[in-house]
MIDOSE-1310 file (N, C-alpha, C; in nm, 2 decimals, decimal comma, always signed):
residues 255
xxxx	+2,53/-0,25/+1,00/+2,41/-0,25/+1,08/+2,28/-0,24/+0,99; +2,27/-0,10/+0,92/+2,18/-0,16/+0,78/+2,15/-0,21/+0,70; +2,23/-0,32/+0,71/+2,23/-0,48/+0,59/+2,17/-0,57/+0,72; +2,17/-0,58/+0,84/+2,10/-0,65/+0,93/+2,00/-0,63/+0,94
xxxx	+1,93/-0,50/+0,92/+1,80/-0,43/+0,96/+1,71/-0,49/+0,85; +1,77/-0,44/+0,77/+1,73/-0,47/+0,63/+1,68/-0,64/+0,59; +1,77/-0,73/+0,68/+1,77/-0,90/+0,66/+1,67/-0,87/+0,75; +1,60/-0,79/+0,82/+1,51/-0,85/+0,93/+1,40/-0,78/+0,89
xxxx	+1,40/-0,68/+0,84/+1,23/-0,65/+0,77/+1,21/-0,72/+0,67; +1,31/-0,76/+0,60/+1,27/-0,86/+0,49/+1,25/-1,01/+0,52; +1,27/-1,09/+0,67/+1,18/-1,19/+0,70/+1,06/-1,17/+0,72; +1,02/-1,06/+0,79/+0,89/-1,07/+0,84/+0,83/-1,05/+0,76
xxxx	+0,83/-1,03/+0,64/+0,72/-0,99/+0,47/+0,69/-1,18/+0,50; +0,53/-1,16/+0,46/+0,47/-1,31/+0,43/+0,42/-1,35/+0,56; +0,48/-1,30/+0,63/+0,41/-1,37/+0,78/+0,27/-1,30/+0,87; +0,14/-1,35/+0,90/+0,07/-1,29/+0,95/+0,15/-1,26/+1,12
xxxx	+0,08/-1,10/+1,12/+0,14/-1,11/+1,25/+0,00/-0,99/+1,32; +0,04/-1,03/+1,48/-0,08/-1,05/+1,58/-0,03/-0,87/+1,63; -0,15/-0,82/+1,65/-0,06/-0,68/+1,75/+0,04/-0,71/+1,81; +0,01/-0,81/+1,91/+0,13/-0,80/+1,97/+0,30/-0,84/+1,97
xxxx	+0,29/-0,93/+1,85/+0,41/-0,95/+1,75/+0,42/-0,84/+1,67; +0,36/-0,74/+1,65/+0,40/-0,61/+1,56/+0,45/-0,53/+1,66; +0,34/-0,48/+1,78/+0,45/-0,46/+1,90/+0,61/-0,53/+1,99; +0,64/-0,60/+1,95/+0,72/-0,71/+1,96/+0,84/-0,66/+1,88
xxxx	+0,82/-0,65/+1,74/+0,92/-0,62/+1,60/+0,95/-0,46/+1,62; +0,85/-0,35/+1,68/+0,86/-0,25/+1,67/+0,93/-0,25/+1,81; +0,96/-0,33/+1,89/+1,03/-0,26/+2,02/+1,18/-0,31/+2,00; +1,23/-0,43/+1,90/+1,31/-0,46/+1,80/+1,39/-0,32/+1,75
xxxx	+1,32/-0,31/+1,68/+1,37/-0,19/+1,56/+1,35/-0,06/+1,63; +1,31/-0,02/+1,74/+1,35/+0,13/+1,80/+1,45/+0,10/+1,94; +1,52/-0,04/+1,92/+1,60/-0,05/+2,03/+1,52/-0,01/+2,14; +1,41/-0,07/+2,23/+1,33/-0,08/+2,33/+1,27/-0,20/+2,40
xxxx	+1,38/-0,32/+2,36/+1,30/-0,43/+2,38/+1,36/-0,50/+2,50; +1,31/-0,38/+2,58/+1,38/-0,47/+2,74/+1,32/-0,60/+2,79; +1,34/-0,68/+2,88/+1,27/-0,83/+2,92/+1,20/-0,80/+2,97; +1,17/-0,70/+3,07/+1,08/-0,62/+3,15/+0,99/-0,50/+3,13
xxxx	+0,89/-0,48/+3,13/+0,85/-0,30/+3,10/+0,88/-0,26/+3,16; +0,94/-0,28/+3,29/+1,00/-0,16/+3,37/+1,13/-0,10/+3,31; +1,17/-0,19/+3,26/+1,27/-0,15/+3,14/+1,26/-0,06/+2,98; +1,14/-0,06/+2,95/+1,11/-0,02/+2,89/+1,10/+0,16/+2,87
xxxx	+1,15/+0,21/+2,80/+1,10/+0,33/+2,72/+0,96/+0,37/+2,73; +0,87/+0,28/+2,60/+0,73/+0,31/+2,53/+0,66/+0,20/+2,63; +0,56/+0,22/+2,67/+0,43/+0,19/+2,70/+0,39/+0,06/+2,61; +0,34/-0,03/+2,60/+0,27/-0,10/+2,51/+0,15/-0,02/+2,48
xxxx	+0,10/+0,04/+2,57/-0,06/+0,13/+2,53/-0,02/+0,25/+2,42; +0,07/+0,33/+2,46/+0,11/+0,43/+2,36/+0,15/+0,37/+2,18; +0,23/+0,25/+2,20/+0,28/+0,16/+2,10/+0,14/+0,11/+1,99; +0,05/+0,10/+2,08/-0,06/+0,00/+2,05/-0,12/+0,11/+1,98
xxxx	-0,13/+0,23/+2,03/-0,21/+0,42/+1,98/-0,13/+0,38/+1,82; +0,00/+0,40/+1,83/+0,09/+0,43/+1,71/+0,07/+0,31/+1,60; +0,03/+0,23/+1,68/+0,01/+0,09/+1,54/-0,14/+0,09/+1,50; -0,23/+0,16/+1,55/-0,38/+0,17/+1,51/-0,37/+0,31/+1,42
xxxx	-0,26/+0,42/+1,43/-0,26/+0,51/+1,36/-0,19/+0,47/+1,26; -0,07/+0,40/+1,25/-0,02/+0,30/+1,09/-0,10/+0,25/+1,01; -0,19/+0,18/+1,11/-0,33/+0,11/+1,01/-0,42/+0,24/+0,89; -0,46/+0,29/+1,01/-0,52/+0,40/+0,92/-0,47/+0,46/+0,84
xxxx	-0,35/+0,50/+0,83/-0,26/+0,57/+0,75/-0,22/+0,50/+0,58; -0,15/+0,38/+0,63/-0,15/+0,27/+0,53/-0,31/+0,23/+0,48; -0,45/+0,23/+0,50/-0,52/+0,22/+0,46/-0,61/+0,35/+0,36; -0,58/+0,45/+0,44/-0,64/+0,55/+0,38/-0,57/+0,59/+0,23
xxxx	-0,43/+0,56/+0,22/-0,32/+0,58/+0,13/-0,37/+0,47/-0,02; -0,40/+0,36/+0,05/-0,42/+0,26/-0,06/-0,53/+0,19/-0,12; -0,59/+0,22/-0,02/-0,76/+0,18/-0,02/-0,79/+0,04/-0,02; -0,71/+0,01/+0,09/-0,66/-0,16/+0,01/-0,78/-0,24/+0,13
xxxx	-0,86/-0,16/+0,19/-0,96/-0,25/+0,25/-1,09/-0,20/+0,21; -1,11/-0,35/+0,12/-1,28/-0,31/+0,09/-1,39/-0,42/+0,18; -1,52/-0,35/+0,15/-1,58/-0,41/+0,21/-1,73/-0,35/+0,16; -1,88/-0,42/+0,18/-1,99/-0,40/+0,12/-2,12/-0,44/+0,25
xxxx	-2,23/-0,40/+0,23/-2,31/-0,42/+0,32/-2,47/-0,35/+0,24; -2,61/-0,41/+0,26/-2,70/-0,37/+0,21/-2,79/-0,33/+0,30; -2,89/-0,23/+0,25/-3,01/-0,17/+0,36/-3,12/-0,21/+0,23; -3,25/-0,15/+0,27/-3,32/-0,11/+0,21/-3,36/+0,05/+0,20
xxxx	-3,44/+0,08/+0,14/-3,52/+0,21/+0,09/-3,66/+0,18/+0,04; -3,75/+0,26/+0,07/-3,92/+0,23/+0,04/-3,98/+0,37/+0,05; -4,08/+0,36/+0,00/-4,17/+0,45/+0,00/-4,20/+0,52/+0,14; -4,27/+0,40/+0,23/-4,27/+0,46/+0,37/-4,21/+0,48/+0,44
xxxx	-4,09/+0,53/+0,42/-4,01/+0,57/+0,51/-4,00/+0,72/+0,49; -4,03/+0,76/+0,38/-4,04/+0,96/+0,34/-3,91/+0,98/+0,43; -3,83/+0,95/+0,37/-3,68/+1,02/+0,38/-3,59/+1,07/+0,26; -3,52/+1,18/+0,24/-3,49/+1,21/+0,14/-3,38/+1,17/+0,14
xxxx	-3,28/+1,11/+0,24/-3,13/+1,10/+0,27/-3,18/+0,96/+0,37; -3,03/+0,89/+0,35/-3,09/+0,80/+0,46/-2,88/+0,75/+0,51; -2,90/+0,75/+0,67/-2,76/+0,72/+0,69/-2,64/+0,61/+0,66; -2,53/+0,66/+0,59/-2,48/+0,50/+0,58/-2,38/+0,48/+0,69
xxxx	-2,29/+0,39/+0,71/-2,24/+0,30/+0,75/-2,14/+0,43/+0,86; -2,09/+0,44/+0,97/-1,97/+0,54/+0,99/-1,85/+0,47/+0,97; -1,82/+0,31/+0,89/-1,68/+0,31/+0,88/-1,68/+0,31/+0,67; -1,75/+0,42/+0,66/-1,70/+0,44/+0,50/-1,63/+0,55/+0,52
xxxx	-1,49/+0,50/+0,41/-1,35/+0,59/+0,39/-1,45/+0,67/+0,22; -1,49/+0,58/+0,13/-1,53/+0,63/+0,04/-1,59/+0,52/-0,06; -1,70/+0,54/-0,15/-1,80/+0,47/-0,20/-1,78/+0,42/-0,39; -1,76/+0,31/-0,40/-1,69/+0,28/-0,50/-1,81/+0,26/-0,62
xxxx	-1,91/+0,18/-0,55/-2,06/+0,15/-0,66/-2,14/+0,08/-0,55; -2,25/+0,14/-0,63/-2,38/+0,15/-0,56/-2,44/+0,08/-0,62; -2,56/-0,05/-0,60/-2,65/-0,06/-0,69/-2,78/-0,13/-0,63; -2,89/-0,13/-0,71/-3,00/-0,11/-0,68/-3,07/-0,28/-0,75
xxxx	-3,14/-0,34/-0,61/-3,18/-0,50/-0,64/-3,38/-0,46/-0,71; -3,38/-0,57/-0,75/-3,54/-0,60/-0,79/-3,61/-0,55/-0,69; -3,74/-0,48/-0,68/-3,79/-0,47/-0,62/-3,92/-0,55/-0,49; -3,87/-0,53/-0,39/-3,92/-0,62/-0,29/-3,85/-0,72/-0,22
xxxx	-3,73/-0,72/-0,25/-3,63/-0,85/-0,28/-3,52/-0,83/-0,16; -3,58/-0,77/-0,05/-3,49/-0,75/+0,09/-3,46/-0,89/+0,17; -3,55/-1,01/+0,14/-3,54/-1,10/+0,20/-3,44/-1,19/+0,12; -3,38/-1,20/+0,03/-3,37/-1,30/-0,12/-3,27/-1,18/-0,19
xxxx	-3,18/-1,13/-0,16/-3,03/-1,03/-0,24/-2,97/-1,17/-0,20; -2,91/-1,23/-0,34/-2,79/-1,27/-0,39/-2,73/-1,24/-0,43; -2,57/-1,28/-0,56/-2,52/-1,18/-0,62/-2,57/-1,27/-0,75; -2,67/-1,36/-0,82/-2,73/-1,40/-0,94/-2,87/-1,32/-0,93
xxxx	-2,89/-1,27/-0,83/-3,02/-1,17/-0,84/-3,01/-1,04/-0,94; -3,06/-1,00/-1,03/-3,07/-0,89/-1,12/-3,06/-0,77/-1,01; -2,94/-0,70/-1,08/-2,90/-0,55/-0,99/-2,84/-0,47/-1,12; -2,84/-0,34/-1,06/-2,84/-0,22/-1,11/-2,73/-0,13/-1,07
xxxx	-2,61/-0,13/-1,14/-2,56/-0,01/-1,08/-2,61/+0,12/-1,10; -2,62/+0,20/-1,01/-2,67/+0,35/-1,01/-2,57/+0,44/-1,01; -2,61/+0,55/-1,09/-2,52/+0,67/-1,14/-2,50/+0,72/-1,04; -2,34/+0,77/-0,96/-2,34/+0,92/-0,91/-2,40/+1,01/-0,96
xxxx	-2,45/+1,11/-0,87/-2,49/+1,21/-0,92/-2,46/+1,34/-0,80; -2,46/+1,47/-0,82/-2,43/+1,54/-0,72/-2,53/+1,68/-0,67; -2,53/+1,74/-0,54/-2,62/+1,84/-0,50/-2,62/+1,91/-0,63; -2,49/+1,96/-0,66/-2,49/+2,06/-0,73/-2,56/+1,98/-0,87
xxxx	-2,57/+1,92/-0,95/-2,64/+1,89/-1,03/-2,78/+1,84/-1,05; -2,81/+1,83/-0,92/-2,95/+1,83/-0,84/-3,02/+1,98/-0,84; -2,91/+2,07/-0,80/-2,97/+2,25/-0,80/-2,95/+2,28/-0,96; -2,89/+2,25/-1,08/-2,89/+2,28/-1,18/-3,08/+2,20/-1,22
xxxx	-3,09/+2,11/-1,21/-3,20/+2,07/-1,24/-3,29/+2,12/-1,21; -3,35/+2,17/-1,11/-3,46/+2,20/-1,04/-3,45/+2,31/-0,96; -3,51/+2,40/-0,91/-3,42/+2,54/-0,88/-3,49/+2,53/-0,72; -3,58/+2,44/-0,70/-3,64/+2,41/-0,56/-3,64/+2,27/-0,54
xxxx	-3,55/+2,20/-0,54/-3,54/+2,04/-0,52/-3,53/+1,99/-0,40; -3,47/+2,07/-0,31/-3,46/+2,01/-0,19/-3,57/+2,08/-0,12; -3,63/+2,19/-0,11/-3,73/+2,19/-0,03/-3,84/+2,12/-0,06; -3,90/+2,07/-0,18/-3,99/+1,97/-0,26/-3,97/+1,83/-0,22
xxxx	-3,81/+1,80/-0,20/-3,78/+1,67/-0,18/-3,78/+1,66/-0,02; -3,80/+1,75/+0,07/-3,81/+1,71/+0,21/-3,96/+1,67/+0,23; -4,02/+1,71/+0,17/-4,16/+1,64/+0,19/-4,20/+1,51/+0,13; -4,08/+1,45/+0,00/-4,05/+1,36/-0,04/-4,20/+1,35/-0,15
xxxx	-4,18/+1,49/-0,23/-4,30/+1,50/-0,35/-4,19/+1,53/-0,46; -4,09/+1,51/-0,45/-4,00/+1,60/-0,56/-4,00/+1,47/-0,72; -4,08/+1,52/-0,80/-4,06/+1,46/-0,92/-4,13/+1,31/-0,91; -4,14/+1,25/-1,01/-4,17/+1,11/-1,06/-4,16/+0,99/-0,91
xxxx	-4,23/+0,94/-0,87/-4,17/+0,81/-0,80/-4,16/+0,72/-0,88; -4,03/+0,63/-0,87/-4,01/+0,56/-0,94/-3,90/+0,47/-0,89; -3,82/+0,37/-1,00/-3,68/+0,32/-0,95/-3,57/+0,38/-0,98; -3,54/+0,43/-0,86/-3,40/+0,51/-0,86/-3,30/+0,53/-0,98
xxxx	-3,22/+0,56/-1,01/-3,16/+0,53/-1,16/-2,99/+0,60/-1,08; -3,03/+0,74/-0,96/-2,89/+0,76/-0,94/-2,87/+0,76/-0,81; -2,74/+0,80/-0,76/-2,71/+0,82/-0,59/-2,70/+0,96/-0,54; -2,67/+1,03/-0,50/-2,58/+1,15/-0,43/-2,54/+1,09/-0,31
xxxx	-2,41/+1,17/-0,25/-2,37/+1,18/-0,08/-2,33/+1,34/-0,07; -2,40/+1,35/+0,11/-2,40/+1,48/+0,12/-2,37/+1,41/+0,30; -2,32/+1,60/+0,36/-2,24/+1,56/+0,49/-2,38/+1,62/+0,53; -2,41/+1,57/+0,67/-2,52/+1,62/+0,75/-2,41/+1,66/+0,86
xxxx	-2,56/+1,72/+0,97/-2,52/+1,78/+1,06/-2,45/+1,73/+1,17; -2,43/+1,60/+1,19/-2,39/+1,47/+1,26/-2,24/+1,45/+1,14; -2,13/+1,33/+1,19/-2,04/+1,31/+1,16/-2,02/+1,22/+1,05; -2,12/+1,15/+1,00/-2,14/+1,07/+0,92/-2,20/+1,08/+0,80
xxxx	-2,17/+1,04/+0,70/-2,23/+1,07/+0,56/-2,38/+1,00/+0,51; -2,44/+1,10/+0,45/-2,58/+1,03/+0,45/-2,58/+1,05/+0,26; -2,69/+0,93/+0,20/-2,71/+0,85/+0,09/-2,84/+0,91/+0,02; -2,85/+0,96/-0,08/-2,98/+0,95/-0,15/-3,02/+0,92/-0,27
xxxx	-3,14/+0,94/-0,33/-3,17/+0,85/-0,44/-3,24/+0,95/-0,54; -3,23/+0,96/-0,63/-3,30/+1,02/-0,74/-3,34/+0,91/-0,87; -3,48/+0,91/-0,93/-3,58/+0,93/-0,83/-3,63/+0,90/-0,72; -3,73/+0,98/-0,64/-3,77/+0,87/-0,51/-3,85/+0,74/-0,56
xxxx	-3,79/+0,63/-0,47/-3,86/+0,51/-0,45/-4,01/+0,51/-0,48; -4,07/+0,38/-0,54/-4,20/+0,41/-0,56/-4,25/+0,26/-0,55; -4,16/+0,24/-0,43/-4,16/+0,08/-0,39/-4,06/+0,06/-0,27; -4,06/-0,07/-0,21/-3,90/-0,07/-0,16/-3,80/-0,23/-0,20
xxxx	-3,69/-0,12/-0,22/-3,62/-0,21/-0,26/-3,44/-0,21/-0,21; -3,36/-0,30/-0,22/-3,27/-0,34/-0,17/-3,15/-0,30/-0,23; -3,03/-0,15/-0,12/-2,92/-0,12/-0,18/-2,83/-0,19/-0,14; -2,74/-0,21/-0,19/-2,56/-0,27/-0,19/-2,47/-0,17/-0,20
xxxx	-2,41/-0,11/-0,13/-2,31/+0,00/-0,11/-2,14/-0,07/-0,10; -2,11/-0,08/-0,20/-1,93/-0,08/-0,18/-1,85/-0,01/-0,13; -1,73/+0,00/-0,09/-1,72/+0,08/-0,01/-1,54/+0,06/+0,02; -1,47/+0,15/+0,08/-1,35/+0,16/+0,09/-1,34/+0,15/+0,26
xxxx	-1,32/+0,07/+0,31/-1,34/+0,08/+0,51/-1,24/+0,15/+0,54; -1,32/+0,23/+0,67/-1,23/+0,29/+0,76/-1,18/+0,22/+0,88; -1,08/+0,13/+0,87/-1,05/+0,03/+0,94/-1,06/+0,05/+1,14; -1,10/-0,05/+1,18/-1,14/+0,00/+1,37/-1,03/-0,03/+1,42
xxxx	-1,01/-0,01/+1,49/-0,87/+0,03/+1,65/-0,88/-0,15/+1,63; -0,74/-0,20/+1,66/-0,75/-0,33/+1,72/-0,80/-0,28/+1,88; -0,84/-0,44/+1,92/-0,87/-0,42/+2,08/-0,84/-0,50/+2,18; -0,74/-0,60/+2,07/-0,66/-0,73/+2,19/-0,54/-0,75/+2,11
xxxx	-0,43/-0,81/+2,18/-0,33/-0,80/+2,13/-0,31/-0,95/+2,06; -0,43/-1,06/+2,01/-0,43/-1,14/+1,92/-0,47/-1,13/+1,81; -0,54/-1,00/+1,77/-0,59/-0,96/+1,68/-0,52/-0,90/+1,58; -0,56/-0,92/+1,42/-0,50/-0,91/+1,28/-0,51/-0,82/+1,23
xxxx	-0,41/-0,70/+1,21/-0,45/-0,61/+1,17/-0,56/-0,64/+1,03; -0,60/-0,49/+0,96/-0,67/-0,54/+0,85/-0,78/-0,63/+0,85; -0,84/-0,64/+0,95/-0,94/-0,79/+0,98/-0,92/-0,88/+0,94; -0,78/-0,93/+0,91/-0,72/-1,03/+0,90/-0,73/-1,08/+0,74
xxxx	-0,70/-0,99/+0,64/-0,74/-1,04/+0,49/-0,62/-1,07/+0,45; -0,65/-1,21/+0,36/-0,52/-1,29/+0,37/-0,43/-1,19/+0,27; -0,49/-1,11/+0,17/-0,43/-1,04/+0,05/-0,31/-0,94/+0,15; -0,33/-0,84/+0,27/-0,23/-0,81/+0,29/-0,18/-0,83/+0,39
xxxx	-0,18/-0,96/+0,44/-0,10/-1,01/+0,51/+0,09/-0,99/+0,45; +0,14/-0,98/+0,38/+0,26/-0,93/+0,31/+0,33/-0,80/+0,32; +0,21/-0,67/+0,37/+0,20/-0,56/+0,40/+0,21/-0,53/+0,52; +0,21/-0,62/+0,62/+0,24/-0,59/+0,78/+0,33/-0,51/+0,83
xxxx	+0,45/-0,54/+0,75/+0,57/-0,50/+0,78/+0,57/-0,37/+0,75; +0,49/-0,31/+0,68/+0,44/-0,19/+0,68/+0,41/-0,08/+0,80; +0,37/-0,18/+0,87/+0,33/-0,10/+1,03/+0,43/-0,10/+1,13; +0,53/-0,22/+1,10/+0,64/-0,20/+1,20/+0,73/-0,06/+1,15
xxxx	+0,78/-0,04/+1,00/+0,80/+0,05/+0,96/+0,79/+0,16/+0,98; +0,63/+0,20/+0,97/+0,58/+0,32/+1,03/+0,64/+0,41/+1,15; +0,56/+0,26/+1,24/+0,59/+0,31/+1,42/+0,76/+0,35/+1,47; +0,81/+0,24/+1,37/+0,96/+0,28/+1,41/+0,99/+0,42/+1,33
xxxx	+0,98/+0,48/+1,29/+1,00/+0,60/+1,24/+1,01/+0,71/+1,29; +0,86/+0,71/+1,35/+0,82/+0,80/+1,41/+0,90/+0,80/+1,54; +0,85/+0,68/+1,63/+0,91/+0,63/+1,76/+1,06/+0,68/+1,78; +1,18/+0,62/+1,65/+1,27/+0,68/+1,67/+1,33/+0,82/+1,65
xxxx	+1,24/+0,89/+1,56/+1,24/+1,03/+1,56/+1,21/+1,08/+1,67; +1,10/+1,11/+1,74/+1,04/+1,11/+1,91/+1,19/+1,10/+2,01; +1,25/+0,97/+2,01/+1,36/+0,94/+2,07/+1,53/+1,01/+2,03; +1,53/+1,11/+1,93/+1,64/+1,18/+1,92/+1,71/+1,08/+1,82
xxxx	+1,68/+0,98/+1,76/+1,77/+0,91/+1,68/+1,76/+0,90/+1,55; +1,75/+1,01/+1,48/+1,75/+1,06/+1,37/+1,77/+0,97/+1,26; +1,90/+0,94/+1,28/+1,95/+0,83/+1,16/+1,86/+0,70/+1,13; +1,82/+0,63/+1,26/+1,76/+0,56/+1,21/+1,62/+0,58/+1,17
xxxx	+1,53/+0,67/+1,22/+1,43/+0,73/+1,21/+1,43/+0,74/+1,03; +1,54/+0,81/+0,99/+1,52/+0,82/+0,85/+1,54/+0,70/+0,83; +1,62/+0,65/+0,84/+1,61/+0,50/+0,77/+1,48/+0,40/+0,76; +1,45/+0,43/+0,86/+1,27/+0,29/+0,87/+1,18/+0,42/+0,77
xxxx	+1,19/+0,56/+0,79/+1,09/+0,61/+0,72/+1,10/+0,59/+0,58; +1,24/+0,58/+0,49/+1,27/+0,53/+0,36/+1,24/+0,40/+0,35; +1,27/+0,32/+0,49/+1,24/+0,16/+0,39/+1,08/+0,16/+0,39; +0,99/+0,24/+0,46/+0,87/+0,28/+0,45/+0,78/+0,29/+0,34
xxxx	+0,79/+0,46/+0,25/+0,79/+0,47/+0,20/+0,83/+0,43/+0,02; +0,92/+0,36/+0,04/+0,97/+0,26/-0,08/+0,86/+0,17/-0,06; +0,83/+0,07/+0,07/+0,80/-0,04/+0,08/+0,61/-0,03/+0,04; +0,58/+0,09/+0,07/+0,44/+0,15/+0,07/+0,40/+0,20/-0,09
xxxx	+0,54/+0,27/-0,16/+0,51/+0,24/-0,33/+0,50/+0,12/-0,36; +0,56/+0,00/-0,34/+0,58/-0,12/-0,39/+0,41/-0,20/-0,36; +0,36/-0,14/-0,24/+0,20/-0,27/-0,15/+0,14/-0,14/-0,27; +0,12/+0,00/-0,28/+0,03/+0,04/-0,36/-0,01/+0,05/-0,51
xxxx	+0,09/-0,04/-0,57/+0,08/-0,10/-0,72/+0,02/-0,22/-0,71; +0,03/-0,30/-0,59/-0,10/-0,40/-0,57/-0,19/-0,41/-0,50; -0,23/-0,31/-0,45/-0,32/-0,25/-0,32/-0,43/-0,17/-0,35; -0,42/-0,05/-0,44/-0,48/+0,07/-0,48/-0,53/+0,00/-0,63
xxxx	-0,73/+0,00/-0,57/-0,77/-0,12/-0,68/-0,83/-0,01/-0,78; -0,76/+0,11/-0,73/-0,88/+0,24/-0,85/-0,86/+0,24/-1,00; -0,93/+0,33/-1,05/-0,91/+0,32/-1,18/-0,74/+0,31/-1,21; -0,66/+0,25/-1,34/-0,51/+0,26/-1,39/-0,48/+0,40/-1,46
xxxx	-0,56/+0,42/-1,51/-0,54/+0,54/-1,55/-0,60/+0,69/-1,52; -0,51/+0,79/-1,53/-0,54/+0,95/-1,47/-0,50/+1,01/-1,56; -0,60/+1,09/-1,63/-0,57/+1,18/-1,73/-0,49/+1,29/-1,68; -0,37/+1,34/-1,75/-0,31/+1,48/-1,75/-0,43/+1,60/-1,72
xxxx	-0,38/+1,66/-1,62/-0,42/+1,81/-1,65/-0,41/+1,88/-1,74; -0,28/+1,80/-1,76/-0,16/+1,92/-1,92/-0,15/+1,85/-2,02; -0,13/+1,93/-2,13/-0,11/+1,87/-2,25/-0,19/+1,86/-2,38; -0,19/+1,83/-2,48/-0,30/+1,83/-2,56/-0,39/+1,79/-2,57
xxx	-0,52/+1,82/-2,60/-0,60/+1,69/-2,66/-0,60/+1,61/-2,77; -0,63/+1,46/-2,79/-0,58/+1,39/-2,87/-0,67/+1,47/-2,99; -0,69/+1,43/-3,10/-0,78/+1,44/-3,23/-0,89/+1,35/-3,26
């Protein structure tokens, strides 16, 4: 029975597949694939919950959905923070265009990557920075050179610049997405990017895991969660585009 299962998650690697063919494979593999829903066990709506939480899950693990978008910043706006995007998972590079050049950002236009930088090394600098900077008099105006992110009082992460602007000019934010709910059952997970189209099978995986755990069937439950987990090391050696190397905590320093 496991050498079957096994021949049938390994067709569906390579093939784009639609929600509702992932709903389809997953009522497959938790044994729920009556001809009728009245037949049915799972709900397609509940099914549909569980394959929007696979997405996230598999995305947040790998970082394997990027994506970029640009605003501006200027003088007149006297803001010290300005909001970004609510589907950033996390910010990869930042950089800063010619000045005035909000109409005309290409990628042969001269840009700037900008340094992280952080509150706390913001309060090491200046022992009153943020109350100086809410009035947006804090230090030199000039062209930016770094970034910070800080959480506001709202759910979303807001962006700022050191120095302030002394002009305006055009950011480029990279970015790791926090992928959106599908919302029809022809739609691609992933927004449809051809690179993990190969990784689908990933999400039938998931849901059957859980699904058959939920359902008292243990055995198989472990089973989709291992070919899971194996299958999810294998997509995050070509998925996870972060730095290759992670220094030890432990150990010596070189000489």
């Amino acid at each position: 029975m496991k050498i079957l299962f096994f021949l049938f998650i390994f067709c569906i690697q390579g093939f784009t597949l639609t929600r509702s063919e992932i709903r389809s494979i997953c009522r497959d593999m938790i044994m729920d694939a009556g001809t009728s829903s009245n037949k049915q066990h799972w709900s397609s709506t509940t099914l549909n919950n569980y394959i929007d939480l696979a997405v996230q899950e598999i995305a947040s693990i790998s970082w394997c959905v990027k994506n970029s978008y640009t605003f501006t910043i200027s003088t007149t706006s006297h803001k010290r923070d300005y909001e970004l995007q609510t589907d950033i998972a996390q910010i990869e590079r930042v950089t800063i265009h010619e000045a005035n050049t909000s109409g005309n950002v290409s990628e042969k236009e001269n840009c700037t990557a900008l340094e992280e930088t952080s509150l706390l090394s913001l309060d090491n600098s200046s022992s009153d920075w943020e109350s100086t900077f809410s009035t947006y008099s804090f230090g030199n105006h000039n062209k930016p050179t770094k970034y910070y992110t800080c959480q506001s009082t709202v759910t979303y992460l807001h962006i700022g610049f050191v120095p302030p602007a002394d002009s305006t000019y055009t950011i480029t934010v990279y970015y790791d997405e926090i992928p959106d709910d599908m919302t029809s059952d022809s739609e691609i997970p992933f927004r449809g990017i051809k690179q993990l189209v190969p990784y689908h099978d990933l999400i039938c995986l998931w849901v059957a895991a859980r699904i058959c755990a939920f359902d008292g069937k243990l055995d198989l439950a472990k089973y989709w969660d291992a070919r899971y987990l194996a299958r999810l090391e294998e997509a995050t050696k070509s998925l996870n585009w972060k730095a290759n190397f992670s220094p030890s905590i432990s150990g010596e320093r070189g000489n």
